[in-house]
N, C-alpha and C positions, 0 to 999 in steps of 0.2 A: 775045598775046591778052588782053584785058580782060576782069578777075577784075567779074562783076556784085557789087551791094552784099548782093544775097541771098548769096551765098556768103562774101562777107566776115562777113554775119552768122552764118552756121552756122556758120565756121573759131571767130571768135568766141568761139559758144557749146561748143563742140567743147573747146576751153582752159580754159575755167572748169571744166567738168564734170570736167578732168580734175583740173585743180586742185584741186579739191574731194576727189576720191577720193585724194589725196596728202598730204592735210591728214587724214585720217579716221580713221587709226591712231591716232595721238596723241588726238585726241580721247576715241576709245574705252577707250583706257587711263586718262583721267583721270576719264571716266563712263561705265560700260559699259553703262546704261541710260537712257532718258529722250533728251531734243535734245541735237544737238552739241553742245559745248561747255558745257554747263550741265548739273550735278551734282542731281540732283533733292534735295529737303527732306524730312532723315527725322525721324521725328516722337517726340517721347522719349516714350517709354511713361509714364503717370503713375504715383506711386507707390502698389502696394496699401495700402490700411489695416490697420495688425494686426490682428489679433481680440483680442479682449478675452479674458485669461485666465481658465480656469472656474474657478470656486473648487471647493477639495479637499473632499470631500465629511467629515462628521466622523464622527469616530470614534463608535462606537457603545456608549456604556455600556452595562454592567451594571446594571440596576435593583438586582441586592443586592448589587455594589460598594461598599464605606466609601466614606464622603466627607468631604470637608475634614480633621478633625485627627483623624477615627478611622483614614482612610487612611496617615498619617502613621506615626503609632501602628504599624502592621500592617508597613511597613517597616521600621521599627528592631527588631522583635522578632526572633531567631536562635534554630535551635532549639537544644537542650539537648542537649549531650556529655556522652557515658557514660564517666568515667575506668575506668581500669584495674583500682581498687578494685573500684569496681559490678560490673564484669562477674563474672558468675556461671561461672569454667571450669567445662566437663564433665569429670567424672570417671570416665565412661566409656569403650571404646576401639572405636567402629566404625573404618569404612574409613576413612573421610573424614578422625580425626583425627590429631596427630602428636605426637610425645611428650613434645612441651615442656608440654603440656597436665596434665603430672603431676603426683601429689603425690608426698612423697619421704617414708622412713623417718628415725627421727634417728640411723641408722648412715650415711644416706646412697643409700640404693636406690630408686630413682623407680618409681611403678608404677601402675598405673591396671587399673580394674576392669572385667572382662569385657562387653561390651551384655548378655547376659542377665542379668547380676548374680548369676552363680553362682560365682565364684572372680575371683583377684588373678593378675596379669603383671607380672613385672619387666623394664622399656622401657629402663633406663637406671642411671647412676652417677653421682651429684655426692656422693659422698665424698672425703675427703682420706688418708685411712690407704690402706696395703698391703696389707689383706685386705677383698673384699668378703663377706659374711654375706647371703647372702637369706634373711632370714625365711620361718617353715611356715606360720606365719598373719598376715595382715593385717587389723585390723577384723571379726576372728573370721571370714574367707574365705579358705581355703586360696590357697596362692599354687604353681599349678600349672604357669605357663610361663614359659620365657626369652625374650623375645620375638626376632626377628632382628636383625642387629647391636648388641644392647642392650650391651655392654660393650666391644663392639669398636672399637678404637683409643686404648682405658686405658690409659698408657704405665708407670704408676709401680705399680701393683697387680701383686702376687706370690701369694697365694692366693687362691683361689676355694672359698667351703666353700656347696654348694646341698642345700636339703633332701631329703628322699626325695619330698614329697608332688608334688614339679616328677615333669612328664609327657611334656611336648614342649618341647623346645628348637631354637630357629631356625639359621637358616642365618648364616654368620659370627657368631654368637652372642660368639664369645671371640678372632673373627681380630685379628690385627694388635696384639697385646698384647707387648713384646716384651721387657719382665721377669715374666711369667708363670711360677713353677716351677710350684705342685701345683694339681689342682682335683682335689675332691674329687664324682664324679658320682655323682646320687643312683640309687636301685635299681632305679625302677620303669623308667626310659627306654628302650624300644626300638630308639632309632635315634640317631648321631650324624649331624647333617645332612653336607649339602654345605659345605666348608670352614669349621667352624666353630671348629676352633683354627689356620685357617691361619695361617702364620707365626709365630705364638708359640713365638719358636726358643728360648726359655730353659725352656720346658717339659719335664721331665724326669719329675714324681710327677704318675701316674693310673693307677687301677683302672677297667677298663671294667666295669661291671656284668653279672650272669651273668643277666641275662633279655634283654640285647641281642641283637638281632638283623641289622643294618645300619651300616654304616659306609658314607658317601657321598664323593663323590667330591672329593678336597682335602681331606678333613677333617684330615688330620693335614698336610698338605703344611707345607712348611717345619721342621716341629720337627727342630731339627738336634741337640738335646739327650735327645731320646728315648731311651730306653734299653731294656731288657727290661721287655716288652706282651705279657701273656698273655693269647691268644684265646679267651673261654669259647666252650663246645660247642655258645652257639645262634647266634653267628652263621654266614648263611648269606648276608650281600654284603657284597662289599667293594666299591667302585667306583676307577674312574680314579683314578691317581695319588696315592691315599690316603695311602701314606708317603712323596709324591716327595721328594725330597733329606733324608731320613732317616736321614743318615750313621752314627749308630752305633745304628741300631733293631736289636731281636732279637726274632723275635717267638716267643713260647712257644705252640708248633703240638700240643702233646702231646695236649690235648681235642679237636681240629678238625682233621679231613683237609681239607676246602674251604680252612684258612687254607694248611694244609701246601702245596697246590697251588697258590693265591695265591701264597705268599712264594716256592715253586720258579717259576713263570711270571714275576716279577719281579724276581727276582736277590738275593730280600730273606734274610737270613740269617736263619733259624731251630731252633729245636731244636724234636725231639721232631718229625721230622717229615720230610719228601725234602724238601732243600733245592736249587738249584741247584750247588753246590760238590758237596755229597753225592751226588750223580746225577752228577756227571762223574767222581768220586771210583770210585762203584762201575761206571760204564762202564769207565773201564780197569781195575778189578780183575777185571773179565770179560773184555777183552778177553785180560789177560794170563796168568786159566788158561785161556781158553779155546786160546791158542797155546801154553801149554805140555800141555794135551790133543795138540792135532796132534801136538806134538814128539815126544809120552813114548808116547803109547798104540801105536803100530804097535812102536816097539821091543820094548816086555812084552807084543806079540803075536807078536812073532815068536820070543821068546824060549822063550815057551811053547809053540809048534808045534816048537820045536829039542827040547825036553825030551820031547815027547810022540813024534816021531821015534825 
């Protein structure tokens, strides 16, 4: 049958069309917008213009600023240092100060005077001899305390001679001194603090004074040289450990039943007094007439019921 020219035309156009859509892919990968085959014109952005930087606004004098060479001037000047001369130490002792601040006797005793300015404290020792001397008066002010640790850890000093006028004496006032023999303690003081000859194991010569009333706790600890320490009749404390390792102390209890009790509750040998030795001493002297009572007394009862038979 014979194809007309009209359908030859369509078969034709039918091919191209298809042809076209086989071609189209690729196209579109190479331009995926705009006509086949042609990549559209992009357009380069032109370039912005800087801005023009601000200037930094100035700085704002001072109307009563120096200027040009007074300025100058006012730079190189530094203030003025106060040597060590100038300074004025205080010679008084609030809280605040420490005892390098001291002045010192020419035996050697540093001491600095009360805030109220009513009496002298002895703070310290920069002497070279083996006895220290505190002075009764200093600058015509009695010198009434020891202050705490003020001599403590003096290695080479062996006497201590304090006046009567001293009143209060601190805490380790004399510890850790460990050629220490005598001091000599003045009359008025009430109280030896807490450890205040601790350790001072070469300590042997002291009188406790007989207006004392207190011994604290440590005070004597370590003196391993102590010897016979007679308790006068006023005191009435003794504290913790007072003669701990006190190896050859005695203590003389003849005035003081509280000491007698102390040194029996502590194992502390004493005379004139119940000691712990003493009390187990006369517990078996009881125990053993008490059993030769049991033993004897019903025999010389029966004995005498035989007679009177």
């Amino acid at each position: 049958m014979p194809i007309s020219n009209k359908k030859r035309l369509l078969c034709a156009a039918l091919v191209l069309f298809l042809a076209a859509f086989a071609f189209l892919p690729a196209a579109a990968d190479e331009a995926p917008t705009g006509i086949i085959g042609f990549a559209p014109k992009v357009e380069e952005p032109e370039p912005t213009p800087a801005e023009p930087a601000s200037p930094e606004p100035e700085a704002q004098q001072d109307p009563d600023a120096p200027e040009g060479d007074e300025a100058a001037a006012a730079e190189e000047i530094e203030p003025e240092e106060t040597t060590a001369a100038e300074f004025d130490f205080p010679d008084t002792y609030p809280a605040y100060l420490a005892p390098q601040y001291a002045k010192e006797t020419p035996e050697g005793v540093a001491y600095l005077m009360a805030e109220d300015g009513s009496h002298m404290m002895a703070v310290g020792w920069r002497g070279e001899g083996k006895t220290i001397t505190v002075p009764e008066t200093i600058d015509g002010l009695p010198v009434t305390e020891i202050m705490a640790t003020a001599f403590s850890g003096t290695e080479k000093v062996e006497n201590i001679i304090l006046p009567d006028s001293i009143e209060i004496i601190g805490k380790f006032a004399f510890a850790q001194m460990p050629q220490l023999i005598s001091v000599k303690l003045p009359e008025g003081i009430t109280e030896i603090p807490d450890s205040c000859f601790e350790n001072a194991r070469s300590l042997s010569k002291i009188v406790l004074p007989e207006k004392l009333k207190s011994i604290g706790n440590s005070a004597f600890s370590g003196c391993l040289r102590l010897g016979l320490l007679k308790m006068p009749a006023s005191v009435e404390f003794i504290g913790v450990d007072a003669f701990f390792a006190c190896e050859g102390l005695i203590l003389d209890c003849t005035e003081n039943e509280y000491a007698q009790r102390y040194a029996a509750g502590n194992s502390i040998e004493a005379t004139g007094g119940v000691t712990w030795n003493s009390m187990v001493g006369q517990m078996l002297l009881s125990t053993v007439l008490l059993g030769a009572g049991v033993y004897f007394v019903p025999k010389i009862l029966r004995k005498y019921r035989k007679k009177a038979e």
